[in-house]
N, C-alpha and C positions, 0 to 999 in steps of 0.2 A: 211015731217018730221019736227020733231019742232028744229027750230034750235038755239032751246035752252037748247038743249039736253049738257051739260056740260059734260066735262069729264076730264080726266087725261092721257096725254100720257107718258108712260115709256120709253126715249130713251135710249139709251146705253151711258153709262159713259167711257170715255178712261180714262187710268191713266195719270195723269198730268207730263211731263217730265221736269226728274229733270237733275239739271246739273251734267256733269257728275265727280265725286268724285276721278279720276281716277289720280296716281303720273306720272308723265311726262316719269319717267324709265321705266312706264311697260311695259309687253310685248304683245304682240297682241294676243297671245294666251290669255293669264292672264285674258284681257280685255274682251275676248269674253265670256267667261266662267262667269265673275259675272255679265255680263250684266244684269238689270232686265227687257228689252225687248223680249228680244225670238226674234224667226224667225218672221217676216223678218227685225226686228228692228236690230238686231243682225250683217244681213249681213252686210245692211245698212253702220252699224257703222264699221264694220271691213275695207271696203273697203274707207272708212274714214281716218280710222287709218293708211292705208298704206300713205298718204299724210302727217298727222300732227296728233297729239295730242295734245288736249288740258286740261289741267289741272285744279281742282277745285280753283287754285291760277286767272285763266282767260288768263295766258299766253301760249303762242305759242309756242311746243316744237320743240326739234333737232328731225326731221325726220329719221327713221330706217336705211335707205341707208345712211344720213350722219354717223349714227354709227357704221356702218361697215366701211364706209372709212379711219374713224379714229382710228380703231382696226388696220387697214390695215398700216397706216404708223406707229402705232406706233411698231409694228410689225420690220419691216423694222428697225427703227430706234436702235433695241433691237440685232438684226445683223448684222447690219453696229456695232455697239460697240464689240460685242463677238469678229467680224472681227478683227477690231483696236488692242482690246487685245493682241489675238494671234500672230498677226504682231507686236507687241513688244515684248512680250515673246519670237519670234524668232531673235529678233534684239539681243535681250539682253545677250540669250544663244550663237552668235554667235561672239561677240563682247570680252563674258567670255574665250573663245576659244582661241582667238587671244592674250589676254591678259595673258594665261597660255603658251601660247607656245613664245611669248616673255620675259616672266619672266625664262625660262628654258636655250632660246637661253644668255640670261643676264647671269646666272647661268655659261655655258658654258664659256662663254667670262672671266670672272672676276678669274677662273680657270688657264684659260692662263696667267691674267698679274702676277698672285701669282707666275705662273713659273718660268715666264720672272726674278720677282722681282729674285727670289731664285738664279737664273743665276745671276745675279748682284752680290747678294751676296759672292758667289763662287768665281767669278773674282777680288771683293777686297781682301778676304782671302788671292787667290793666289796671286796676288800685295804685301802680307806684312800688309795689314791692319789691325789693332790689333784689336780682336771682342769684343764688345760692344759700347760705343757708335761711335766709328771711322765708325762701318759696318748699324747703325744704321741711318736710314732716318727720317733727325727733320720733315720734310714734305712729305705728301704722294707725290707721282711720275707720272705724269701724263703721257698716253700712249694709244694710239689709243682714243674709248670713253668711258675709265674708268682710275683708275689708282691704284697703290700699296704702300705697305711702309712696310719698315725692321722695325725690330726692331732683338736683339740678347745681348745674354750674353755670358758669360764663365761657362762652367761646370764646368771645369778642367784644367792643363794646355795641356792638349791635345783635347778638343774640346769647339765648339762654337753653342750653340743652337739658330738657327735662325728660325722667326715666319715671314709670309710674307702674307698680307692682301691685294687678290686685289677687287676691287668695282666697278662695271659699273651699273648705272640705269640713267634715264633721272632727270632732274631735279624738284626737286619740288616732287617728287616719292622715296619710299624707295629702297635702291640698291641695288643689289644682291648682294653678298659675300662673298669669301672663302678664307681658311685659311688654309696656308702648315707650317706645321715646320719638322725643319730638326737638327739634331745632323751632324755639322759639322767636317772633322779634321782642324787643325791647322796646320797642317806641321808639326811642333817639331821631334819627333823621330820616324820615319816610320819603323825601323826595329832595333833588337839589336843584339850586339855579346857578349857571354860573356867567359869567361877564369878567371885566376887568373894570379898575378905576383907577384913580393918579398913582403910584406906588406899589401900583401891580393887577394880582387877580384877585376878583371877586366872587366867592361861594359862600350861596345861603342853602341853608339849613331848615327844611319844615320838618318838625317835631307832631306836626298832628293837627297842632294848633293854632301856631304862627312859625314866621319865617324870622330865622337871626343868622347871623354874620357865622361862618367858621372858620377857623386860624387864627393868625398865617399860617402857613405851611416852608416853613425852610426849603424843604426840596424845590418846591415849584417857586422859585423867586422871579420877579421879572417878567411875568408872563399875561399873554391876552388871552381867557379863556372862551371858545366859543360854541362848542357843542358837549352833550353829558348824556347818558344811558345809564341803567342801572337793571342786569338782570337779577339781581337779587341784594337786598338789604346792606353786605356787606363785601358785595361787589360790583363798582361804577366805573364809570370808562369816560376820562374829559378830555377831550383834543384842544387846539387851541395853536400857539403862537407862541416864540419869545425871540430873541433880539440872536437869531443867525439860523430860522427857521423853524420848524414846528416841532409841536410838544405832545406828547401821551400822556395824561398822567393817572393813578389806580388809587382808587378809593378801599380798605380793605375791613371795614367796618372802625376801624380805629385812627388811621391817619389818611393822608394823601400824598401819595408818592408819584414822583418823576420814572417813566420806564423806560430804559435806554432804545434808541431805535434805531441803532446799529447799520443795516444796509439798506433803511427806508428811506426814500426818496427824501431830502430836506427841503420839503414842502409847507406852507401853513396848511392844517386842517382844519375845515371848516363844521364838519358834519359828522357824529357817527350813533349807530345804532347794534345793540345786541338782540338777538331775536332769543338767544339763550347763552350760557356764561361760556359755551364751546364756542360759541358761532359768530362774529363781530365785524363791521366794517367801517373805516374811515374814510373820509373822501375828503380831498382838499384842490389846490392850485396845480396848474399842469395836469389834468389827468391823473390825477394820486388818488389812487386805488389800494388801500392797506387793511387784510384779513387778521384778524383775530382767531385760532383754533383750540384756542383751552391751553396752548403750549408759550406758543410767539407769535410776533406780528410779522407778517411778510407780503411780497407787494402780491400785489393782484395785474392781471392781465385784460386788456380790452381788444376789442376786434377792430382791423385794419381797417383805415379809414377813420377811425374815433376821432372828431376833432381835439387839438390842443386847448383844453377850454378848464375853467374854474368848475367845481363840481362843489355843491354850496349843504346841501343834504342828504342823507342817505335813510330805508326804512326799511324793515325785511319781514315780510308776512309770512315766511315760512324759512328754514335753515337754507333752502337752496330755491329761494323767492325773493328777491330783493329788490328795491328802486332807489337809483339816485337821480337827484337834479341840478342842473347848473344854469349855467349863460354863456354864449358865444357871440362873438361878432354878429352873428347873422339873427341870434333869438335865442328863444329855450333849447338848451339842451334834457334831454330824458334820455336815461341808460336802465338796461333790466340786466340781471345777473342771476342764471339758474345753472349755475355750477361748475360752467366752463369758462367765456370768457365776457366782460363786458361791453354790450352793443345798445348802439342807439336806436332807438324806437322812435318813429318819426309823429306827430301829432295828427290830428284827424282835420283840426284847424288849424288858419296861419296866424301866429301871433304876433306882430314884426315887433322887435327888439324888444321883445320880452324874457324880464330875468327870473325865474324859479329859484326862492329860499329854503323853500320847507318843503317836506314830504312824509306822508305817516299811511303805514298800512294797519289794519285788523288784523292781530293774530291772536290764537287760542293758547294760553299755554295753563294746562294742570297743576294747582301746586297742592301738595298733599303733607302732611305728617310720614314721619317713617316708622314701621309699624317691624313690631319684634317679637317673638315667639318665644 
């Protein structure tokens, strides 16, 4: 053969490999999929990839198992914190706890020394101490781990209102605080007697001890005193008499004054009683029936057939429980009064020409301090 026979051989061309284009983040899936090799350049490089990747920059990336290790702590790191959290939020709710129920036990305590103080108070009164500033503390009082302080005035000459502030908290902390006031007596005149004598009327005065003379009183000139209640220290109630019919007159812890009685029967009153400083009644000559409501006096009403008679005492066991007694022609009168009108009540015995002066019922009444917050 001639071996000069020329020719052309067509070998096969591979494609020339290029570097690979690939971001250091991606994923091995990702990578397989745009490979432009195919099988088995494909596997080749997958099982590659599980080692390193390397990036069109020409550096050396974080291997897939380092990525996971550090998904891995930072994982951890993100519950260790929630952990922490929680463990504070229950320090702090139970710290809130402790902090309310020492604020309460404070509360408690500061209660007590406002008592105590008020007991103080009480014991100079009774000593003679004259209220206002004598009963008053220039400095708060110190006492266990808080302490209190008076202060007080004069309403009246019959009482003395005293405020008593006691305070426990730690220092450097707001204190807790309470605060009692009280309407005190003074002593003065704890009960009265009244009457009349040449020149007029007669009221005495018990101070506790003994009984003495009080007045005169200008308002009430002239006059026969014959009945007295007193719901409270510094409010009394005396009926009576004077020279063109009968008299009211109001005790107000300081003087005694005449009360005008406008459309009341101008009756002598013989008899009255309060059962409280709302609730009053007087009874005199003619069926004279005269209420008391905290406001004014106005007449009262009795049931048909009431005889025309003197009506001498009155007593009231409860605000709409009352008894009065008198005398008529015929014997004792008895009347009862529970709210509407008043009626006679016939006895169980006969008592012939028997007169009834007096009358007194049992009643309860609370009296208490007034308490402040």
């Amino acid at each position: 053969m001639n071996s000069g026979v020329t020719g052309s051989v067509l070998l096969p061309s591979f494609p020339r490999r290029r570097e690979s284009t690939v971001p250091a983040a991606v994923s091995l899936l990702d990578y397989s999929l745009r490979s432009p090799f195919g099988p088995p350049y494909g596997r080749s490089t997958r099982f590659a990839l599980l080692s390193r990747l390397r990036g069109n920059d020409g550096l050396t990336h974080t291997s897939l198992g380092k990525q996971r290790g550090a998904g891995t702590l930072m994982a951890t790191v993100f519950l260790l914190l929630i952990i922490a959290l929680l463990g504070g939020i229950g320090l702090r709710m139970a710290g809130t706890d402790i902090n309310d129920t020492a604020v309460q036990n404070d509360s408690v305590e500061a209660l007590f020394l406002a008592e105590s103080g008020l007991e103080r108070a009480l014991q100079k009164l009774a000593a003679g101490t004259v209220c206002g500033a004598a009963v008053t503390d220039v400095a708060a009082q110190t006492l266990g781990r808080g302490t209190f302080q008076i202060t007080s005035a004069a309403i009246n000459a019959g009482l003395c209102r005293v405020q008593v502030l006691g305070s426990v908290g730690l220092a450097g902390t707001t204190p807790a605080t309470r605060l009692i006031e009280a309407d005190l007596s003074l002593g003065g005149c704890r009960g009265w007697a009244v009457g009349s004598a040449s020149g007029g009327e007669v009221l005495l005065c018990w101070n506790g001890t003994s009984w003495s003379r009080s007045g005169p009183y200008p308002a009430i000139p002239d006059t026969t005193l014959r009945g007295v209640t007193c719901p409270a220290s510094n409010d009394c109630w005396a009926v009576g008499s004077r020279s063109g019919g009968g008299l009211i007159a109001h005790w107000d812890g300081t003087t005694w004054s005449r009360v005008p009685t406008g459309s009341l029967p101008n009756e002598n009153l013989y008899g009255v009683h309060c059962y409280d400083s709302n609730n009053c009644w007087a009874v005199g000559n003619n069926r004279a029936f005269v209420r008391w409501d905290g406001v004014s006096w106005s007449i009262g009403t009795y049931a048909p057939g009431f005889p025309n008679t003197r009506m001498n005492a009155v007593s009231c066991a409860a605000a709409l429980d009352c008894w009065a007694v008198g005398d008529d022609t015929g014997g004792e009168v008895i009347a009862h009064w529970t709210g509407g009108s008043w009626s006679r009540v016939a006895t169980s015995i006969a008592i012939p020409n028997a007169v009834l002066r007096s009358v007194g019922c049992q009643c309860h009444v609370l009296w208490r301090p007034l308490f402040r917050r």
